[in-house]
C-alpha positions, 0 to 999 in steps of 0.5 A: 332836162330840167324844169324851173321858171328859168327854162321858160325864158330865153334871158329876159324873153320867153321862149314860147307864147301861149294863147292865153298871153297872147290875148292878154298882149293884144288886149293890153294893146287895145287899152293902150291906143284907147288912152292914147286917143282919150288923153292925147286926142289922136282919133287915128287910134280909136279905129286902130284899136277896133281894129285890133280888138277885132283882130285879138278876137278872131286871131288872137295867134297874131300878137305872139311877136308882140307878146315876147317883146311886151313879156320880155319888157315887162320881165326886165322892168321888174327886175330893175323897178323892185330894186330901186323901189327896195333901194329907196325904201331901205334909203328912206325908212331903214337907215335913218332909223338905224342912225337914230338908234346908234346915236341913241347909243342902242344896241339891241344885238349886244355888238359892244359886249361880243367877244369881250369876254368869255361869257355869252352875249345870247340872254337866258330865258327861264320860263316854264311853258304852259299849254295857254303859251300854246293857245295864246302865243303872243 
């Protein structure tokens, strides 16, 4: 049997529900009937939130269900949203900034002299290293 990350999960569900995330789901439920009463003035969902509130803090045991499907969620959320937020910023900052440098005519990695000849393409340092290049490294 092996031990990771992944084995707690049943794909995108986990596969046990412990206290703690428990009360955290019913809590997240709590603040979800409050906003939907503050900002869309549905005064059904202040008592259904005392009554949730109430029920987290006798039987917090009773929102495991939820705590998957709310966990599970959140997973896949994630998952998705960290590629179309890197996907964007790579859109965004990344490749313009790459096609200034081409039109620029930089080649910071030397792609043009690659394999022309025999000679490296890798540039030589010579520099002696002191002990004050090991205390003020940049």
């Amino acid at each position: 049997m092996t031990s990771g990350i992944l084995d707690k999960f049943r794909g995108p569900f986990p596969a046990t529900i412990t206290n703690d995330q428990a009360k955290d789901t019913g809590m997240a439920m709590v603040l979800i009937c409050l906003l939907v009463a503050f900002f869309a003035d549905v005064r059904f969902c202040y008592g259904l939130a005392i009554v949730l509130l109430l029920v987290n803090m006798i039987w917090p045991g009773a929102f495991r269900p939820v705590a998957g499907i709310w966990l599970g969620f959140s997973h896949l959320l994630g998952s998705v949203m960290s590629r179309v937020i890197l996907g964007v910023i790579f859109l965004v900052l990344v490749l313009p900034v790459g096609l200034i440098r081409r039109a620029m005519g930089k080649d910071s990695m030397r792609l043009k002299m690659w394999k022309k000849d025999g000679s490296s393409v890798f540039r030589t340092r010579d520099h002696e290293f002191t002990s004050e290049d090991i205390q003020h490294p940049y």
